[in-house]
C-alpha positions in Angstrom: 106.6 68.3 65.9 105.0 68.3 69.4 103.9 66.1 71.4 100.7 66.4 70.7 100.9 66.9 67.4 102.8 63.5 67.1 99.4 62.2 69.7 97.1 63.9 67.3 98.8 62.0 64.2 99.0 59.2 65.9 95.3 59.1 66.5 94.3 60.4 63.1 97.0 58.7 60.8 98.7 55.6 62.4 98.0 52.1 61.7 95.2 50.1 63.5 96.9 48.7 65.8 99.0 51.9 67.2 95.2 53.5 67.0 93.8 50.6 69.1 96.6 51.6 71.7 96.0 54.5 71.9 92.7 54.6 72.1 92.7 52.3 74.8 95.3 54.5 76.8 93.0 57.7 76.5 89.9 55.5 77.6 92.0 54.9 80.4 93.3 58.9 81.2 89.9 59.8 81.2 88.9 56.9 83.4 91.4 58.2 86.0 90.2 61.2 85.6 86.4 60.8 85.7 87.4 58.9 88.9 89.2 61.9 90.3 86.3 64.1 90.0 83.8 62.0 91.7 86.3 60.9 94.3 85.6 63.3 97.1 83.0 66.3 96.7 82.0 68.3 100.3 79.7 71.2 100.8 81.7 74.6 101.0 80.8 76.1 104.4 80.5 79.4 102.7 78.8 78.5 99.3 76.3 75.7 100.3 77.8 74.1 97.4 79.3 70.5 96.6 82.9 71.4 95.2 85.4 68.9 94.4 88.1 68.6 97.2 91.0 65.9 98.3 91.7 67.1 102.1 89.7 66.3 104.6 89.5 68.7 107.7 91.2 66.9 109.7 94.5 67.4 106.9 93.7 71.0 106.5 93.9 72.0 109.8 97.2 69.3 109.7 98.3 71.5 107.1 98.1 74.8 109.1 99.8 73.6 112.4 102.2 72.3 110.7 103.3 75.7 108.8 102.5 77.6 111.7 105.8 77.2 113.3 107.5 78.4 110.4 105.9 81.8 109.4 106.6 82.3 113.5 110.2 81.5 112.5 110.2 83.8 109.2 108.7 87.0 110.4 109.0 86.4 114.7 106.3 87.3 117.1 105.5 90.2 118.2 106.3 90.1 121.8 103.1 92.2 123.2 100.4 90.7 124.8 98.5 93.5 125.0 97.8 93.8 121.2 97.8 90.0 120.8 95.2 89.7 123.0 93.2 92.5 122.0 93.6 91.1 118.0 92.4 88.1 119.3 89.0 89.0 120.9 88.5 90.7 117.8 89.0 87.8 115.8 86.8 85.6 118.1 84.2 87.9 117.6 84.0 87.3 114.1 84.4 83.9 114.3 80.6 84.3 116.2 79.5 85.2 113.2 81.4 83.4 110.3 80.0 80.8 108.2 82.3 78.1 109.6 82.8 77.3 113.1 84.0 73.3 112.7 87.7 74.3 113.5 89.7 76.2 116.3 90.8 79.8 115.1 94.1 81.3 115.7 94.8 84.8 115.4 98.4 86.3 115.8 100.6 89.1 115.1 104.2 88.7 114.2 107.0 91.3 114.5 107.4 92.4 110.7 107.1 96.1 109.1 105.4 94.5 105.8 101.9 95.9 105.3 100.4 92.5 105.1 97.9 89.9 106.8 97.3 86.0 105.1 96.2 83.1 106.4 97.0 79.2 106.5 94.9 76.6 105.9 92.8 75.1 108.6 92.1 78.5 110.8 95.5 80.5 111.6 95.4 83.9 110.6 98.4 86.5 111.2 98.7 90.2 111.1 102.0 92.4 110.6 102.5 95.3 113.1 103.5 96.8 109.9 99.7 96.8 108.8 98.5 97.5 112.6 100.2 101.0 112.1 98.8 101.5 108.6 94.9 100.9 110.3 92.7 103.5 111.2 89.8 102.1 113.4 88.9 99.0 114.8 86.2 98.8 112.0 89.5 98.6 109.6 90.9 95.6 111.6 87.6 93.8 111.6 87.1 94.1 108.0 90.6 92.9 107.0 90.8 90.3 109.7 87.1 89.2 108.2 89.2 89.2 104.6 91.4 86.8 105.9 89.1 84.6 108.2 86.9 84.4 104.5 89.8 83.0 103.2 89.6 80.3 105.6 86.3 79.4 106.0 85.6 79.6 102.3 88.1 76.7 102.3 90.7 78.5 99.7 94.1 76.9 100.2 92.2 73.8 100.5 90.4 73.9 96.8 94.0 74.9 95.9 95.8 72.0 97.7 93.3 69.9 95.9 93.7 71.3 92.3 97.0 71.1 92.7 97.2 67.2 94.1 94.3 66.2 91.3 96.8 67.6 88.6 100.0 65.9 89.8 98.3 62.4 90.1 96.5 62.9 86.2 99.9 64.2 85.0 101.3 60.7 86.9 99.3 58.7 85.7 99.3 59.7 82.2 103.1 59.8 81.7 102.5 56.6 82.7 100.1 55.5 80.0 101.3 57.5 77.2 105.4 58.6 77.8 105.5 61.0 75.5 102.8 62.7 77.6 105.5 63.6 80.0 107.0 66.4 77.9 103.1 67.9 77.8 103.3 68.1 81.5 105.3 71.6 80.8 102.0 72.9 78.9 99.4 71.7 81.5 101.8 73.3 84.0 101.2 76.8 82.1 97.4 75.9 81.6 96.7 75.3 85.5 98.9 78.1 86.6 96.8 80.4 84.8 93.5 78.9 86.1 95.5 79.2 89.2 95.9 83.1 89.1 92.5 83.4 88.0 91.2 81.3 91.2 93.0 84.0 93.0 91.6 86.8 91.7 88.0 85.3 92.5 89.0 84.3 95.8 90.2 87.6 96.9 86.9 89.0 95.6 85.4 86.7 97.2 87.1 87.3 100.4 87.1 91.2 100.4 83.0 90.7 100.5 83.1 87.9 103.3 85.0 90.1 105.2 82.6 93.1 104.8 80.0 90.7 105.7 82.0 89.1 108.6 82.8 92.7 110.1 79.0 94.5 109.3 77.6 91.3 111.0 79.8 91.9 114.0 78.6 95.5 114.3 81.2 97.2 112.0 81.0 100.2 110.1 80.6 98.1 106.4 82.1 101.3 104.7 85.7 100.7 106.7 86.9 98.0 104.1 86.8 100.4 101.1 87.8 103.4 103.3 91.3 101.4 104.0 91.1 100.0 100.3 91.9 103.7 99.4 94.5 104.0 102.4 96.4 101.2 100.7 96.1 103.1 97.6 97.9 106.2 98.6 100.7 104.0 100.0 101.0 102.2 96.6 101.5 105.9 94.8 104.3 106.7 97.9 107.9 104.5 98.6 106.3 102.4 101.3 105.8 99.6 98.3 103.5 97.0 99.9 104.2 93.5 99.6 102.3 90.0 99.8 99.2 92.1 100.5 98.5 93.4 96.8 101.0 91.1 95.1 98.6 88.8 93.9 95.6 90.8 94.5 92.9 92.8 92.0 93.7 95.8 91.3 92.9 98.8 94.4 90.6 100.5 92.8 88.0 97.6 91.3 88.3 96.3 95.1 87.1 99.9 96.1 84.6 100.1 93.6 83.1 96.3 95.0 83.4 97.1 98.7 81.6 100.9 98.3 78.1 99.1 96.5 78.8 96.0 98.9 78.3 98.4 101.9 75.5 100.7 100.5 73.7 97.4 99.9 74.4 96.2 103.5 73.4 99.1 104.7 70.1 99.3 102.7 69.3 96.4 104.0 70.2 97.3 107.6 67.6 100.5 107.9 68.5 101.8 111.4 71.1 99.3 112.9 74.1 101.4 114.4 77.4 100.2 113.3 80.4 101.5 114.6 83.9 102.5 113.7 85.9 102.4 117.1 88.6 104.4 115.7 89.7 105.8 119.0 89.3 102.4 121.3 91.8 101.4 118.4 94.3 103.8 118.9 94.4 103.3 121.8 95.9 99.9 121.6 98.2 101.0 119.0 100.0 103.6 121.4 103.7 102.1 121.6 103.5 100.4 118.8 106.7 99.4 117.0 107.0 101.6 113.7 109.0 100.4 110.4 112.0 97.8 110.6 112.1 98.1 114.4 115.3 98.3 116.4 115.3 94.5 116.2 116.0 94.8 112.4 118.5 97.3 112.7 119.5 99.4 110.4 122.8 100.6 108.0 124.5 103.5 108.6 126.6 103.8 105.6 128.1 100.4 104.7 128.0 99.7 108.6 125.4 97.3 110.2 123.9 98.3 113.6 121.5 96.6 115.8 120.1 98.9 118.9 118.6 96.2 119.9 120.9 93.1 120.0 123.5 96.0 120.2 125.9 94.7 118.0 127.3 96.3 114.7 129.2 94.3 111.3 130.7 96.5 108.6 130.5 95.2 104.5 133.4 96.1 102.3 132.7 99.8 100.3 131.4 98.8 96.7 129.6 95.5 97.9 125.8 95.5 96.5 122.9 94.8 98.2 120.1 92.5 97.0 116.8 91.5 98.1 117.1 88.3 100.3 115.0 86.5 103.2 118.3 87.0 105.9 118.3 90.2 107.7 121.0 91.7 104.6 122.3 90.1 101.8 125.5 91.7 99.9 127.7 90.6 96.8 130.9 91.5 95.3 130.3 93.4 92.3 132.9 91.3 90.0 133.0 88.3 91.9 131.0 85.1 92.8 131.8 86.3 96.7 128.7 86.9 99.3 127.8 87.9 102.8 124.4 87.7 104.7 123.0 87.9 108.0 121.1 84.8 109.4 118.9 85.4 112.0 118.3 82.1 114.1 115.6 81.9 116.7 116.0 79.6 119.4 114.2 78.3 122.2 117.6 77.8 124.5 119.7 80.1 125.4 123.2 77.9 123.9 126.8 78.7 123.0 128.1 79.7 119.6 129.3 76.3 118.9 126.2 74.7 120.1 124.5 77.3 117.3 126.9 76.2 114.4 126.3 72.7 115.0 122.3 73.3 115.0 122.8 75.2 112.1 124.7 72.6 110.1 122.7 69.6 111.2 119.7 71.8 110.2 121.2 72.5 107.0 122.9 69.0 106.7 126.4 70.5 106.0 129.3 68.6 107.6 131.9 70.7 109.3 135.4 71.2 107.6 136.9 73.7 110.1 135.5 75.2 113.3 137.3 76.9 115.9 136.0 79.5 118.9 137.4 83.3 118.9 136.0 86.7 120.8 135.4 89.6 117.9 135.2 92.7 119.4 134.4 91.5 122.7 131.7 88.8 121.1 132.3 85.2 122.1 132.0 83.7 118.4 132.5 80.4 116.6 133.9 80.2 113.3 133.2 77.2 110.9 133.9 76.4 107.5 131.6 74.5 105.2 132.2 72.8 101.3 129.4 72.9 99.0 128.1 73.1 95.6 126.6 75.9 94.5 125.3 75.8 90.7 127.2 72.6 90.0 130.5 74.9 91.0 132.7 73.7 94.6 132.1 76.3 96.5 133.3 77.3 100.8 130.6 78.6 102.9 132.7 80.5 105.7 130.4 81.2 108.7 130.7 83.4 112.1 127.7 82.3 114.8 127.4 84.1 117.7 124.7 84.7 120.1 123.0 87.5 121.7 120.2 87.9 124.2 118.7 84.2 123.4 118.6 84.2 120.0 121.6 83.1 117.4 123.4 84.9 114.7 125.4 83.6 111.8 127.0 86.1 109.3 127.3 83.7 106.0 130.1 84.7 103.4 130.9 82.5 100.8 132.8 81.9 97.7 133.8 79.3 94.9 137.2 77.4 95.3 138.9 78.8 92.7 138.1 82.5 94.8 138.2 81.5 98.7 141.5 82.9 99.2 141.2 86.1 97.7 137.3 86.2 99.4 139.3 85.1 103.0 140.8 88.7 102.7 137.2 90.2 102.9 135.3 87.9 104.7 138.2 88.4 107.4 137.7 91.8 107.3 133.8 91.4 107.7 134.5 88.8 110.8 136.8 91.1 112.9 134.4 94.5 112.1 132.0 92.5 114.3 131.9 94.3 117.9 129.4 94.9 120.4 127.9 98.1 120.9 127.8 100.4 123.8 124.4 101.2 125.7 124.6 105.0 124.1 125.6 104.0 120.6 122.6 101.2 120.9 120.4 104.4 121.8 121.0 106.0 118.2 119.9 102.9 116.5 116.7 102.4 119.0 113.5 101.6 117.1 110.2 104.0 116.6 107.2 103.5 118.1 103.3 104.8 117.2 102.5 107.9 119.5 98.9 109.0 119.5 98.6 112.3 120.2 95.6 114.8 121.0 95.3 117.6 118.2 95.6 120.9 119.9 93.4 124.0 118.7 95.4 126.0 116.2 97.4 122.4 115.1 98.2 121.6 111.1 99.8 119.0 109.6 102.2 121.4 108.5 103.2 122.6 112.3 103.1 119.1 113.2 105.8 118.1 111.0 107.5 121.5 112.3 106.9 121.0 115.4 107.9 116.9 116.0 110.5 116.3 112.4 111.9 119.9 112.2 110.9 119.9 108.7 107.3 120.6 107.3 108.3 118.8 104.1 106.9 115.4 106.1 103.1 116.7 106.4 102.6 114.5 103.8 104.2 110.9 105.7 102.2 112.5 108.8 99.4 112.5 106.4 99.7 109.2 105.3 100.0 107.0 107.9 96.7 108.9 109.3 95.3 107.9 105.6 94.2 111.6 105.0 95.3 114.3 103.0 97.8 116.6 104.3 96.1 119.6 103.7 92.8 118.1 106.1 91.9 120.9 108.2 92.5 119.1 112.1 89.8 119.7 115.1 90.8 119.7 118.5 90.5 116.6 120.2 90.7 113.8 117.9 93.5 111.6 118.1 96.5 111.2 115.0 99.4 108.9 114.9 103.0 110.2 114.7 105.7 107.9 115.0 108.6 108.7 117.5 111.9 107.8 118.3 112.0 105.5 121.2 111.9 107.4 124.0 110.0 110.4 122.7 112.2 111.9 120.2 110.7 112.7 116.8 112.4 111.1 113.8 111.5 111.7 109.7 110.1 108.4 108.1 
């Protein structure tokens, strides 16, 4: 039976004095409860409405500084003031005209290829460069920065962080009360992670039309947030899968239904004001712009790591699999509990490889079995061996750290006890591959950048791709990061974006 079907009989069937009980402990959950709701209500800045909330503003904003650091340290910033300062007078400008100006705003963009943009609590907002290049008018930015800044002054993660604390202390409280409540917890945590979702789905509603409000308001084309609505759309159909972005998100095309009547209704009501699209002012900033992984990624050439940028290059064994992981690359032997990654460690000092292991290890509160300094392929290095437990299994964590150009390295292999020294063979293997890369091999790995060019009379996107990729099978990834169809007819003069090889060569997508 469950537990609440052994509640319910309680309740319905015991004797008196197990009723009486239990009576007494639900007087006193709903008590807590009662007490939770009236605890704290405050007036949503967006809404006008009382609403139930725990933080004060003073936490939120707590909240957001706190986190800031480490989305800084998970994606990096991108190192270009230019942009970051032009992404930040267009943020201050909606702030003029958002509904909540009690907090400091923060607007930054940080180095990753992801077609994405979020927010923290408490004002910070951040933009990929992967989404900059994806964005076809300043009218675009506005509305998506507005989508975020909505977000934020509507007080989301907040109402969230409150839900989620009210929960925890009722589910506290009545284990407490009642013990065999604590096996219900497992239910209510299914019942509030699907009010949860929902939430979601209202709040990105809810911030899609704040931020054609937030733009239109700050003279923006109201029509821009649907226009790049269907943009994301034809990415979604093509390989360039987006991620957090539409992940938890309403389905494209009810968002481009919303935001079409949101701006015919803004603009109805707007008889006469000119709003503006700014789409060459835009690219304009964009010109330079780092394009897909970036030469600070790097990229694989076969089963052979190589970073232009860093200019270093690892090999992994032939027949290792890849897998999705937050390092830079994560692999694993196919038959075998064996791994390798790539750690990239930023770091305010510019320190030795030993220096960076024992960082690392204090960070990750590992004590040191083995550690000993070597030079791989020219690299000064430090080599360190680690025990732990991975899924209740002894396991070694061999590591390699090295540094280059200010920030630290560490290529993690690891394997369980019973396998270390057939995995030593391997991760050996991976350790001595490890060289340093010569100013014209770091060339062929060099990142791609945004070009905007000036249509010519006579130009398709057909010759384009002829002219710049050698192969008029790309129109269509010309097309689309231009968010048009390939077979637009061009006129002479307006501006496109084609991404290029760093230093002007043409390269496929």
């Amino acid at each position: 039976m469950s537990v609440l079907g052994e509640f319910l009989q309680i309740i319905m069937g015991g004797n008196k004095l197990e009723k009486t009980v239990v009576v007494k402990r639900l007087s006193l959950l709903l008590t807590v409860i009662a007490s939770l709701v009236s605890l704290q209500c405050a007036i949503n800045p967006v809404t006008k409405q009382y609403e139930f909330m725990l933080i004060s503003t003073e936490q939120e904003v707590a909240y957001g500084r706190d986190a800031a650091p480490e989305i800084t340290e998970k994606y990096g910033y991108y190192d270009d003031q230019k942009i970051q300062g032009y992404i930040s007078r267009i943020g201050e400008k909606l702030v003029s005209v958002c509904d909540r100006k009690d907090i400091a705003y923060h607007f930054t963009v940080v180095d990753s290829p992801e077609i994405n943009a979020f927010a923290l609590p408490g004002g910070y907002v951040y933009i990929t460069r992967g989404i900059l290049s994806q964005i076809n008018s300043e009218a675009e930015l506005a509305s998506i920065m507005g989508h975020e800044l909505g977000h934020v002054t509507a007080r989301h993660s907040a109402r969230q962080i409150s839900s989620s604390m009210s929960y925890q202390t009722v589910a506290s409280v009545a284990s407490m009360i009642y013990p065999q409540i604590q096996q219900w917890s497992q239910v209510m945590d299914t019942i509030f992670s699907g009010i949860e979702n929902g939430y979601g789905r209202s709040y990105e509603l809810q911030a899609d039309d704040l931020g054609i409000k937030y733009s239109s308001n700050a003279g923006y084309n109201p029509r821009a947030s649907a226009s790049f609505l269907q943009h994301l759309e034809m990415n979604e159909k093509g390989e360039n899968v987006l991620h957090g972005l539409m992940s938890t998100h309403p389905e494209t095309v009810e968002r481009i239904d919303k935001a079409k009547a949101e701006a015919e209704l803004i603009l109805k009501q707007t008889p006469g004001k000119q709003f503006v699209d700014n789409r060459d002012p835009y690219l304009s900033q964009i010109d330079g712009l780092v394009y897909g992984l970036g030469e600070k990624n790097g990229i694989f050439d076969g089963h052979t790591y190589n970073n232009g940028f860093y200019k270093f290059s690892v090999s992994i064994p032939q027949g290792w699999k890849k897998f999705e992981s937050r390092y830079v690359f994560a692999f694993k032997q196919p038959e075998r509990e064996m791994y390798a990654t790539l750690q990239r460690i930023n770091l305010k000092n510019n320190i030795t490889a030993e220096q960076l292991a024992q960082k690392w290890e204090n960070n990750k509160k590992l004590k040191r079995v083995y550690g000993k300094n070597s030079t791989t392929g020219s690299i000064n290095a430090f080599r360190a061996l680690y025990s732990a437990n991975v899924n209740k299994a002894k396991a070694t964590l061999d590591v390699l750290f090295f540094v280059r150009q200010g920030t630290g390295f560490a290529i993690l292999t690891s394997a369980l006890d019973s396998e270390y020294k057939q995995g030593s063979i391997y991760f050996n293997n991976i350790f001595n591959s490890l060289r340093e890369l010569s100013e014209k091999e770091a060339s062929l790995f060099g990142s791609r950048t945004i070009k905007i060019y000036t249509v010519k009379s006579g130009d398709t996107v057909q010759s384009l791709a002829e002219n710049y990729f050698r192969d008029k099978t790309k129109d269509e990834e010309i097309a689309l990061i231009n968010g048009f169809d390939k077979n637009r007819k061009l006129t002479a003069g307006e501006k496109i974006k084609i991404p290029m090889l760093k230093g002007g060569t043409s390269i496929g997508f």
